[in-house]
C-alpha positions, 0 to 999 in steps of 0.5 A, a space after each residue: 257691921 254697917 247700919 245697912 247690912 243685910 238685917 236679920 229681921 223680916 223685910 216688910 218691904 214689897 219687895 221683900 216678897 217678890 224679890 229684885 230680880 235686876 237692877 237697871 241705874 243711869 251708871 256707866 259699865 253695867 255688867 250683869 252676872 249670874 247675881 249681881 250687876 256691877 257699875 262704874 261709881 264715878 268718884 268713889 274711890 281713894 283720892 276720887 278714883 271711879 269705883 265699883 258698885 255692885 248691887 246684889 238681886 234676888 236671882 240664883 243661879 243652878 247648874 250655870 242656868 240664872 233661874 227665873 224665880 227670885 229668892 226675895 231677900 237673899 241679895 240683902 243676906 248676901 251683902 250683910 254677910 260678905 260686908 262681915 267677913 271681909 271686915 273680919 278679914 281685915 281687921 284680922 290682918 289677912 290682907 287689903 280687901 276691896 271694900 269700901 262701903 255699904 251705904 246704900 246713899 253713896 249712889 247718887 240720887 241721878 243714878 235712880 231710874 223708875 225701875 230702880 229707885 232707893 228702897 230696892 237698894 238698900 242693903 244690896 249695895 257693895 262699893 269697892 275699890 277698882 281692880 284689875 282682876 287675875 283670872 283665877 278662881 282661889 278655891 280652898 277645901 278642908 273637906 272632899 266633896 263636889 268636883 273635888 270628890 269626883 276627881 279624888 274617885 277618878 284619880 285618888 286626887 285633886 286638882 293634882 294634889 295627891 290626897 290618901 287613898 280610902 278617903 270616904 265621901 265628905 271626909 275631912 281633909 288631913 290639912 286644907 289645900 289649894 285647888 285653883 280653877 279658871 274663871 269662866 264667864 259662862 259654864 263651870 270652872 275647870 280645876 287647873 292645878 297650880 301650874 296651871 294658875 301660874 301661867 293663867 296669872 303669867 302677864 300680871 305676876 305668875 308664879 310669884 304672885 299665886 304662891 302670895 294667892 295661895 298663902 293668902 287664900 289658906 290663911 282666910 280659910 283657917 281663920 274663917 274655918 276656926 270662926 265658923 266651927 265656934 258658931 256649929 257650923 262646918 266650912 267644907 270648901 270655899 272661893 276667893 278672887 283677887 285683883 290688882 288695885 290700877 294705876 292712874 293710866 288703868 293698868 294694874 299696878 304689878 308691885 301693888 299688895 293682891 286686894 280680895 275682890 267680890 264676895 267672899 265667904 257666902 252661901 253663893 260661894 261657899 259650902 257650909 254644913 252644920 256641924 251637929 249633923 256632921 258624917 262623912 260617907 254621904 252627902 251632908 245638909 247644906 246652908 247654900 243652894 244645895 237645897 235648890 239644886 236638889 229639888 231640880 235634880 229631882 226634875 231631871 231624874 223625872 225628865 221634866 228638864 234638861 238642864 237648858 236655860 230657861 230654868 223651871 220656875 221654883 215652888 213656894 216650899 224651895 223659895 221658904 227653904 232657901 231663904 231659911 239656910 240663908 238666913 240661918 248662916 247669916 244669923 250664926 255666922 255674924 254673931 
């Protein structure tokens, strides 16, 4: 990993305890997600082709709703961690990904506003190659729990993948499968099958292009599957965007080689559970934002939120908490 990976020590900046909740830089095409804001980096790229900065807050998202209370650091852990993988990824030979650099200094010093200068920068940033994405969610489970739990209940299947009957509730799964969803902006994803995800990625290659999705996505999963059990911990389920890397006219290139995109492999976009406490029939501990979205479920129960944005603000114990899984998965699964 890069020197500007997310640190595994303590942050002893200010930021460090009250967290970046947004980003505010003089870059052209701020988007802002649930987590992270996305720039144009004019120049950055292969031959001084635009880039992609993304710039990982401390926010975190719960039943689609942005919470108002930062978990400081987890934006630094997430960067590190991702950095690792796709690294991994490459060097492993699964496939091109979009990662270009962690370096914190790439972005300019005319970037840097009063709001948003260096030091909330560094070890946040991910700079990428621009792609066009294919708007499918690649989600790979080895182990039935979430919406693919409840759908084996309704249906004895996932995402029309028909599984054995009597499965128990976190059992592993006889062999991983791939359950694609549509990506959504706002809300949940919709598990739509493969034939499904064919015609959603029909203009930038269909069929053919989900079958290389597909395999790709299984293949990540195995390697990052073995990698994690080797370290105590249990990859249950997980999620991949890819894209297309552009021509010089901005279209995607259809005969260009699928490029995994965003994040990959983290507590925002993976289940991981450890391997020690490992039972299946109930719910299992959890390195992501379980812990989170449990203390609000409590709420709900209680009648003390409804699930509507704004979001209640998160108690100092749940902040520690998750900045603990966080950190812990990052510690195991780097080393």
């Amino acid at each position: 990993m890069s020197t500007d990976a997310a640190s595994t020590q303590p942050d002893a900046s200010p930021d460090a305890e009250r967290g970046v909740s947004q980003t505010d830089l003089n870059l052209p095409s701020k988007r802002q997600g649930k987590v992270r804001d996305t720039y144009v980096l004019p120049g950055a790229g292969a031959g001084g082709a635009d880039a992609i900065a993304m710039i990982a807050t401390d926010r975190l998202s719960a039943f689609d709703v942005v919470l108002p209370t930062p978990i400081p650091g987890k934006g630094r852990i997430l960067t590190g961690l991702a950095e690792y993988w796709l690294r991994l990824i490459e060097s492993s030979g699964l496939g091109p990904t979009h990662l270009i650099s962690t370096d914190h200094r790439l972005i300019p010093e005319s970037a840097l506003t009063p709001t948003t200068g260096r030091e909330q920068l560094r070890g946040r940033v991910t700079i990428g190659q621009r792609c066009a994405v294919i708007p499918v969610e690649c989600v790979v489970r080895g182990y039935l729990e979430g919406s693919g739990w409840h759908d084996y209940v309704e249906t004895g299947s996932v995402c029309a993948v028909d599984l054995p009957s009597g499965l128990e509730r976190c059992a592993r799964l006889p062999e991983p499968i791939f359950t694609p969803a549509t990506k959504a902006e706002s809300g949940h994803d919709e598990n739509i099958g493969f034939d499904g995800a064919c015609e959603h990625a029909g203009a930038l290659g269909g069929r053919r292009l989900l079958e290389t999705l597909r395999d790709r996505s299984l293949a990540i999963y195995r390697m990052a599957s073995e990698h994690a059990r080797g370290r105590g911990i249990i990859l249950a389920d997980t999620k991949f965007e890819f894209g297309l890397p552009l021509l010089e006219d901005g279209t995607p290139d259809l005969a260009a080689e699928p490029v995994l995109i965003d994040e990959a492999l983290t507590p925002d976009s993976s289940r991981f559970w450890p391997a020690d406490g490992y039972a299946p029939g109930r719910t299992q501990p959890s390195y992501d934002k379980q812990f989170v979205r449990e203390y609000l479920q409590s709420l709900v129960d209680a009648g003390e939120w409804d699930k509507s944005d704004p979001g209640p603000t998160l108690p100092g114990d749940v902040v520690r908490g998750t900045v603990e899984r966080y950190q812990e998965a990052f510690d195991r699964l780097s080393r």
